[in-house]
C-alpha positions as CSV (number, residue, x, y, z in Angstrom):
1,X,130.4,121.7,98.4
2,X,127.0,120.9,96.7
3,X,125.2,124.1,96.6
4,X,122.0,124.9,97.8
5,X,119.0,125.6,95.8
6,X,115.7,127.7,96.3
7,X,112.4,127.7,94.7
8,X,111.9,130.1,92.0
9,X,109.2,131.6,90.1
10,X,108.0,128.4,87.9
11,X,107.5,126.0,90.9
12,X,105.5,128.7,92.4
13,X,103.4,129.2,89.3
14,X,103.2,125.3,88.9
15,X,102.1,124.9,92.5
16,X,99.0,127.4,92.4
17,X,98.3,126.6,89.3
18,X,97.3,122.6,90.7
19,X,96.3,123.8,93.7
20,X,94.0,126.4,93.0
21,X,93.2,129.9,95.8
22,X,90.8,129.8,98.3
23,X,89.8,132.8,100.0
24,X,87.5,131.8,103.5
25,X,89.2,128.5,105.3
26,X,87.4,125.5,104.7
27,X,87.1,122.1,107.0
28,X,88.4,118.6,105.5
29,X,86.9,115.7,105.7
30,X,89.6,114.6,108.4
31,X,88.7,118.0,110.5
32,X,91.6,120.2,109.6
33,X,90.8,123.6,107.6
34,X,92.6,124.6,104.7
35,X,92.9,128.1,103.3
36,X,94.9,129.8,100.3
37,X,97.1,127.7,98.3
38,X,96.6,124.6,100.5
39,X,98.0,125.8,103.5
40,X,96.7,124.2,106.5
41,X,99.2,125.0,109.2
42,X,97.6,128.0,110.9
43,X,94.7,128.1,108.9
44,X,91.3,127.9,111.2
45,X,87.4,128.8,111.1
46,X,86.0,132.0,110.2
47,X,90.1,133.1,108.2
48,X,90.2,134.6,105.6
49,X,93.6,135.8,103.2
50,X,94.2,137.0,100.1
51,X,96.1,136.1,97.2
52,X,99.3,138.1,98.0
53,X,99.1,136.3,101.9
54,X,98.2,133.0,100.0
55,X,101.3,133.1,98.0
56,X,103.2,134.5,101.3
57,X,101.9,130.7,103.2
58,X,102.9,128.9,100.5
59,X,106.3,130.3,100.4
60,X,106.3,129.2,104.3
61,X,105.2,125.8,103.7
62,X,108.2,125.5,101.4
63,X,111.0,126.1,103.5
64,X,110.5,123.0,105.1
65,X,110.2,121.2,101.0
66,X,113.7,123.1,100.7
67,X,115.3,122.3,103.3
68,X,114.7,118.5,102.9
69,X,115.2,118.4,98.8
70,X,118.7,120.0,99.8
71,X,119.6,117.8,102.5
72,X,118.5,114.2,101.1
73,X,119.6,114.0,97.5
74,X,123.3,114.2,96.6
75,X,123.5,114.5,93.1
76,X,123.6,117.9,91.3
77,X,120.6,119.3,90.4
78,X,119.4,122.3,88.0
79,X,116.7,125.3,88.2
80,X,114.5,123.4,86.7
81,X,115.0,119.7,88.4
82,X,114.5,121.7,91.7
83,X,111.4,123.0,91.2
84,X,110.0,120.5,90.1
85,X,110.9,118.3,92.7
86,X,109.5,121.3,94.9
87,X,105.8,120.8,93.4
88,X,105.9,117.2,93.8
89,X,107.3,117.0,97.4
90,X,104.5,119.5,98.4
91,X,102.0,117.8,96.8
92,X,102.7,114.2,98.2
93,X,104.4,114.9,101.4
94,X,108.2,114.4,102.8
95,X,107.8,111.1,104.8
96,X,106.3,109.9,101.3
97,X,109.3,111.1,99.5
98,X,111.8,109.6,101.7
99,X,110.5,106.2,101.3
100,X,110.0,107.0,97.3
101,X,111.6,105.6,94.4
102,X,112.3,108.9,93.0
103,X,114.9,110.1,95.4
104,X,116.4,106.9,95.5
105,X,116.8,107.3,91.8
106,X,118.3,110.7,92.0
107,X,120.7,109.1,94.4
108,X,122.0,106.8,92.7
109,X,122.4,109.6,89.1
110,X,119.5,108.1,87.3
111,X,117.4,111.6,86.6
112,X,115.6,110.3,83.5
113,X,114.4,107.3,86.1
114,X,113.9,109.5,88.9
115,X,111.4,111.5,86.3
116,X,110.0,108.4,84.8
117,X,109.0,107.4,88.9
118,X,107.2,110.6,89.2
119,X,104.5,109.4,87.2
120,X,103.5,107.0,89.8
121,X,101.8,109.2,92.3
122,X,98.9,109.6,90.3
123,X,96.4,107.5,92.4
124,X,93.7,109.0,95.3
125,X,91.6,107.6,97.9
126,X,87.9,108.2,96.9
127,X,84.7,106.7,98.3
128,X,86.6,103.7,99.7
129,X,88.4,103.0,96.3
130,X,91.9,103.8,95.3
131,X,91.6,105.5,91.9
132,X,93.7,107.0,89.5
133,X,92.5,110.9,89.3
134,X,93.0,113.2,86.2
135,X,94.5,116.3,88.0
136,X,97.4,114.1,89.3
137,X,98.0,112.3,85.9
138,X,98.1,116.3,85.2
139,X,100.1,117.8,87.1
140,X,102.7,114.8,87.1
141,X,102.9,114.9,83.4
142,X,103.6,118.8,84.1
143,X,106.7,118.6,86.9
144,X,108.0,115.9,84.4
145,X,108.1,117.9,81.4
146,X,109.9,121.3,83.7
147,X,112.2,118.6,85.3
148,X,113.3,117.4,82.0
149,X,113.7,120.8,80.7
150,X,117.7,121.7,80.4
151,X,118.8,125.4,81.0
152,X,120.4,125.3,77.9
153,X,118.0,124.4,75.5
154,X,116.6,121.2,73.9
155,X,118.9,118.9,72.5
156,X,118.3,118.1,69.0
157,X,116.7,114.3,67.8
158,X,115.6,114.4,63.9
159,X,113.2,111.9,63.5
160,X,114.3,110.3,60.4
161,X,117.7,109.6,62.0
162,X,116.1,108.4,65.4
163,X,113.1,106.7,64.4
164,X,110.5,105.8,67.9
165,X,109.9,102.5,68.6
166,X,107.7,101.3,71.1
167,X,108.7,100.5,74.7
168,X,107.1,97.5,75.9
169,X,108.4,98.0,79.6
170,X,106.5,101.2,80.2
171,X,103.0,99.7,79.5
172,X,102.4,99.8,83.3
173,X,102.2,103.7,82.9
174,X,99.0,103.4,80.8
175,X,95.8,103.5,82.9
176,X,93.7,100.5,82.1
177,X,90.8,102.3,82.7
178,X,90.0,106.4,82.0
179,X,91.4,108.6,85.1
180,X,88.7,110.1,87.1
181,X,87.2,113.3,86.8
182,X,87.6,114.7,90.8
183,X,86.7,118.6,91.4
184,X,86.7,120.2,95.0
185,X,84.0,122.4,95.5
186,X,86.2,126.1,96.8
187,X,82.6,127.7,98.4
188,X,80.8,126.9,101.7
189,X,83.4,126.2,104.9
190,X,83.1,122.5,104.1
191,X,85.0,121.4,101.2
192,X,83.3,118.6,99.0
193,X,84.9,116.3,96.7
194,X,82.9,115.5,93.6
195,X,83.1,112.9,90.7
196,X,82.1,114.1,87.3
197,X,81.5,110.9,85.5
198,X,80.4,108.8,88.2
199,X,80.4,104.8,87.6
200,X,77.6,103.2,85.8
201,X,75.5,101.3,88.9
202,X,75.3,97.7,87.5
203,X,71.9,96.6,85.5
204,X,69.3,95.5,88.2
205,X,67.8,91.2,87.0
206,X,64.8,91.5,85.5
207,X,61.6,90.5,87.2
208,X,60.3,87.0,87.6
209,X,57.8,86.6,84.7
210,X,57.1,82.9,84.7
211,X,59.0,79.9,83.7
212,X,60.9,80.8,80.4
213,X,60.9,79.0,77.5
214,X,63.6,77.0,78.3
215,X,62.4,75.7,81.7
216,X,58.6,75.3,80.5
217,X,60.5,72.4,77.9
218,X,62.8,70.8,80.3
219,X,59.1,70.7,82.5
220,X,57.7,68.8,79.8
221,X,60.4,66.1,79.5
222,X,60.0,65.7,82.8
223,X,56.6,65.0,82.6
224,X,56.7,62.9,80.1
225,X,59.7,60.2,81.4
226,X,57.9,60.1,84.6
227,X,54.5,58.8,82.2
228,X,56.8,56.5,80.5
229,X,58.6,55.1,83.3
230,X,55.7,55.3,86.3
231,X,56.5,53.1,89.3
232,X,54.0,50.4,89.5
233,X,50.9,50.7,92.6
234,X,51.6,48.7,95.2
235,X,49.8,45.6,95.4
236,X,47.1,44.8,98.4
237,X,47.7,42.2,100.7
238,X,44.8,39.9,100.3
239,X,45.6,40.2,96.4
240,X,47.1,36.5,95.5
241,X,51.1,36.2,94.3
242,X,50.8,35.8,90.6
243,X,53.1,35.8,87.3
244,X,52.8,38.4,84.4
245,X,49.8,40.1,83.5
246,X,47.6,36.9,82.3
247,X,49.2,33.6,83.6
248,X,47.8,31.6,85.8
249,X,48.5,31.4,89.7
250,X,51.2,29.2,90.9
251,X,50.2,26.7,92.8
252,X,51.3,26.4,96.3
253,X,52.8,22.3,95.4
254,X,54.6,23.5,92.5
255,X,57.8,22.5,92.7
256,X,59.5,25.4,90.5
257,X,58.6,27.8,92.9
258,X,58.2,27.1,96.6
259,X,56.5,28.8,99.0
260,X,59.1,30.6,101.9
261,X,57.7,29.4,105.0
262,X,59.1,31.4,108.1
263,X,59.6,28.5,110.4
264,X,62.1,26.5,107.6
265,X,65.2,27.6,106.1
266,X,65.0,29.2,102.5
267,X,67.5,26.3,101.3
268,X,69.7,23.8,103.1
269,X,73.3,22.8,102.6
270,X,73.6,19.3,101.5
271,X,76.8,17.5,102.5
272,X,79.0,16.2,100.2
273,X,78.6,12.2,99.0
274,X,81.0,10.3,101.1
275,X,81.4,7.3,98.8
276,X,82.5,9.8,96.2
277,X,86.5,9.3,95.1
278,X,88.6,11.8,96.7
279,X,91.5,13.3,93.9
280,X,94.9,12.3,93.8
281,X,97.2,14.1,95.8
282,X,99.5,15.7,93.2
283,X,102.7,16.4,95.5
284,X,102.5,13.3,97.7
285,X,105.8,10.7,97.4
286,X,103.9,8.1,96.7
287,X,100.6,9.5,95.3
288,X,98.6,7.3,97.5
289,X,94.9,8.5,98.5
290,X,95.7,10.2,102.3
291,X,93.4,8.0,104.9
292,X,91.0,9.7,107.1
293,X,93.6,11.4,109.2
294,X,95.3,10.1,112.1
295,X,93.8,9.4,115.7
296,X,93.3,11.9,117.8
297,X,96.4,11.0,119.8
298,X,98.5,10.9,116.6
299,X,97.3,14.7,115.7
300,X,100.6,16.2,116.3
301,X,102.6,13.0,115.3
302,X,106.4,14.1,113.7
303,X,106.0,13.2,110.3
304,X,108.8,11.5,108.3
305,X,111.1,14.4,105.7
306,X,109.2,13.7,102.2
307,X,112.7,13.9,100.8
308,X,114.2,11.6,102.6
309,X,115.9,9.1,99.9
310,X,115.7,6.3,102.4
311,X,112.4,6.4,103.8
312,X,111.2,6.7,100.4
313,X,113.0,3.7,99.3
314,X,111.7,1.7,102.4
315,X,108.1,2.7,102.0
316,X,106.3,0.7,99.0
317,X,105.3,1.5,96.6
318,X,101.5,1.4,94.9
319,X,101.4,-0.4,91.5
320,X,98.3,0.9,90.6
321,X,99.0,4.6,91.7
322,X,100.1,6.9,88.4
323,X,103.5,8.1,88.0
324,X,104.1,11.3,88.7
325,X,104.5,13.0,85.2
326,X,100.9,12.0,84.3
327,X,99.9,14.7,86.8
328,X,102.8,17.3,86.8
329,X,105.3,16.2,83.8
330,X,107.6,19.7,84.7
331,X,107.8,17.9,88.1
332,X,111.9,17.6,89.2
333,X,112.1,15.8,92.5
334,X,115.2,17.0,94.2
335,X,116.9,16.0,97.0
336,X,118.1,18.2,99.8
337,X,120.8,17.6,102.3
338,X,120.0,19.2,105.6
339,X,123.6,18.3,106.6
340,X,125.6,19.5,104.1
341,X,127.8,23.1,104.8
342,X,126.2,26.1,103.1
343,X,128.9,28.4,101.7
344,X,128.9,32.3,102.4
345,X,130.2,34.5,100.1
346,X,131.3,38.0,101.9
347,X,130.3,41.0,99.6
348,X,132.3,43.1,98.0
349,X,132.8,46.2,100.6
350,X,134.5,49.5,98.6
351,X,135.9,52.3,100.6
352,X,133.8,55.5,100.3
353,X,135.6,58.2,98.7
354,X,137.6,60.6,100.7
355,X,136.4,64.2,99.9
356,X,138.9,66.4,98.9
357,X,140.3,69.0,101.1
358,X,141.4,72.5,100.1
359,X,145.3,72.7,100.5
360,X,146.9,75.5,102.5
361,X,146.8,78.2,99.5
362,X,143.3,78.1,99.6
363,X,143.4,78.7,103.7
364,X,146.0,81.8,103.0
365,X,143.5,83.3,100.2
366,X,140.7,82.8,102.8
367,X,142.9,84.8,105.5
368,X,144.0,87.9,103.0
369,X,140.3,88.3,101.4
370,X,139.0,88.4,105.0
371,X,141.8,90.8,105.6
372,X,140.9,93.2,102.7
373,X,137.0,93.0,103.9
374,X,137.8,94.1,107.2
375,X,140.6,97.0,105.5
376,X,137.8,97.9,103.3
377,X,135.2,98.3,105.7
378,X,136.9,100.0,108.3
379,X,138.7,102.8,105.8
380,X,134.9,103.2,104.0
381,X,133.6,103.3,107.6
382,X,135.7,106.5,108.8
383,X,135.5,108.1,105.2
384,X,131.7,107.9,104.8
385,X,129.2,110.6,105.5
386,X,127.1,110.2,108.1
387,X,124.3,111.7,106.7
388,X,121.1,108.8,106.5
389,X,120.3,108.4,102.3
390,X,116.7,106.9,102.7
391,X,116.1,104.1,105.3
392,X,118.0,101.8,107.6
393,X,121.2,101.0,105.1
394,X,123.6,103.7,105.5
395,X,127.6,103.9,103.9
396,X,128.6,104.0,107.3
397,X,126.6,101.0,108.3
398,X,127.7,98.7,105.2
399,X,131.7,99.4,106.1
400,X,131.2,98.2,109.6
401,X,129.2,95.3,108.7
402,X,132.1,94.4,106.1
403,X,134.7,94.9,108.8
404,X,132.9,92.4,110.8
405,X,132.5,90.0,107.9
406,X,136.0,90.4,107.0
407,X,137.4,89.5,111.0
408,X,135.1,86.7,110.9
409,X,136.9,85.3,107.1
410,X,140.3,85.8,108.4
411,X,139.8,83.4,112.0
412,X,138.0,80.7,109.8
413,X,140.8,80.6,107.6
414,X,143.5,80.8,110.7
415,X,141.5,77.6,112.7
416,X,141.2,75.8,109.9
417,X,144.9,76.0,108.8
418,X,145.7,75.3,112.9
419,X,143.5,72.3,112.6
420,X,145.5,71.2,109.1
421,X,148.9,71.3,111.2
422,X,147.5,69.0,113.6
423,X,146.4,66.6,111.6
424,X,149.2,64.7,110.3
425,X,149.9,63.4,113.9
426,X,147.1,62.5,114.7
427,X,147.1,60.9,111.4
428,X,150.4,58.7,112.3
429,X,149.1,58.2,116.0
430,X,146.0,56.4,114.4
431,X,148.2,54.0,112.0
432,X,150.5,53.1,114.6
């Protein structure tokens, strides 16, 4: 039976020490008061204690520390490891220690972790920013050092046989900026947080003092391409058209420029000459110039196949007219029977690949792993403690849940070795 452990003298000293006496109860910001060693169970307006009933509170706010260091971590623990654990459970609270990494760490037997993870409460909420304060950085640095303390003494590590070396992986523990200097103010019933090196305020902009030196030049460039490049003044309407700067006005005859009347056309489309020679048709069987077109009745007229070897042969042919390689002398006339069977080729069909199905021995390993899963689970399941480690996933819970997984293994493996025996029937059914 893991025995139970009680706070002694050091965590005491450790925890008063951080947490400094105050005599007369004091209000928080959040409207509780707090009195003695940060007690702020009973503590109200107007109290006051002493340092003897100070210490006497704090011993009562750490049954309740005890109790739940005791119950929640199942590894061994020393003197030492206990109270410090003490110190930092009272200082960031048991809901926040049940959800930490540190007891999961001590769970699972990693202490120099666990201690390691300590040093990661070291942040506050101040003025609306989360910061990381110098007391905490502190006081962690102080329950590490007591929970890495052994009872028997330190071991020995000469440094010329174990030479440092630097750990890149605990970089993250290294503030990037300096922690803050945060003091609580112990007179007056109102307690008052205070900053002693409060944050520079950021440099206010000068004043406007005139266009600097840099925008007076740009200015003049400015200035100066809109001298070189100035649009030219619109002319006046009773001004006459002219040329460049000292020609002479056109006259309105001229025939190089004419006046744009707006009653004619700025230019007219002249049709084309009709007596002109029309060119050769290129792809025509007997490259004969194409008449007009036909009548109006003929529009839609069949027209005889241009491949046709016998209508060519019965139409004459022009004398005059130049052969055909004088126009297009990679020109191959080919003849093409419309009657003649085309021949179809069926492509080349392959079967697809059957995919390859697990024999029967892979079926019966299926059916015994799913066996040992549920055997397993249930044996863990009513051999397991009860008792919750740290959230939702309990021993008892993950031997159920592979009982489950195990039944649900062993009846895939049993329908799909049923539906292998029936197979080769239906098999011979579908080949018959």
């Amino acid at each position: 039976m893991k025995p139970r452990h009680r706070v002694s003298r050091a965590a005491i000293e450790l925890i008063t020490r951080f947490e400094g006496y105050r005599r007369k109860a004091a209000q928080l910001p959040d409207g509780r008061w707090m009195i003695g060693y940060g007690h702020t169970l009973t503590a109200r307006e107007g109290a006051e204690v002493s340092e003897e009933d100070a210490e006497a509170l704090l011993l009562y706010d750490l049954i309740a520390v005890t109790h739940a260091i005791n119950e929640w971590t199942y590894a061994p623990l020393t003197g030492n490891q206990f109270d410090a654990l003490a110190s930092f459970v009272f200082n960031i609270g048991l809901e926040n220690f049940r959800r930490s990494s540190v007891l999961k760490r001590l769970n699972e037997g990693a202490l120099i972790q666990a201690a390691c993870a300590m040093e990661l409460w070291r942040k506050a909420e101040f003025s609306g920013e989360r910061i990381v304060i110098d007391a905490l950085v502190r006081r962690r640095a102080s329950e590490k050092a007591l929970f890495l303390t052994p009872p028997d003494g330190w071991p020995a590590a000469p440094s010329p046989i174990l030479k440092p070396l630097l750990d890149a992986d605990a970089d993250g523990l290294v503030p990037r900026e300096p922690p803050a200097l945060v003091s609580a103010t112990l007179d007056g019933e109102e307690i008052r947080v205070l900053r002693a090196d409060e944050p520079v305020p950021p440099p206010v902009p000068p004043e406007d003092q005139g266009l600097s030196p840099v925008q007076a030049a740009a200015e003049a460039v400015a200035a100066r391409l809109q001298t070189i490049f100035a649009e030219p003044a619109p002319e006046s309407e009773d001004a006459p058209a002219t040329g460049h700067a000292g020609a002479e006005p056109i006259a309105e005859e001229s025939p190089v420029m004419p006046t744009a009347d707006a009653s004619e056309p700025a230019f007219e489309l002249t049709p084309p000459d009709e007596a002109a020679p029309e060119a050769p048709a290129l792809l025509s069987h007997d490259l004969a110039p194409e008449p007009d077109g036909p009548p109006s009745g003929e529009l839609f007229a069949a027209l005889p196949p241009a491949n046709d070897a016998e209508t060519a042969a019965a139409e004459p042919v022009d004398d005059d007219a130049p052969p055909v390689a004088a126009f297009a002398p990679n020109l191959e006339r080919k003849l093409i029977d419309d009657t003649a069977p085309f021949e179809f080729t069926a492509p080349l069909v392959q079967p697809l690949p059957q995919a390859s199905r697990g024999g029967p021995l892979s079926l019966v390993v299926l059916a015994v792993i799913g066996l040992a899963f549920f055997g397993g689970g249930v044996f863990w399941a009513l051999n397991a403690r009860s008792a919750a480690v740290g959230g939702m996933v309990t021993p008892l819970l993950v031997g159920w849940l592979a009982g489950i997984a195990g039944v649900g293994l062993f009846s895939v493996a049993i329908f799909l070795l049923l539906q292998r025996m029936g197979r080769p029937d239906r098999d011979h059914r579908d080949r018959r």
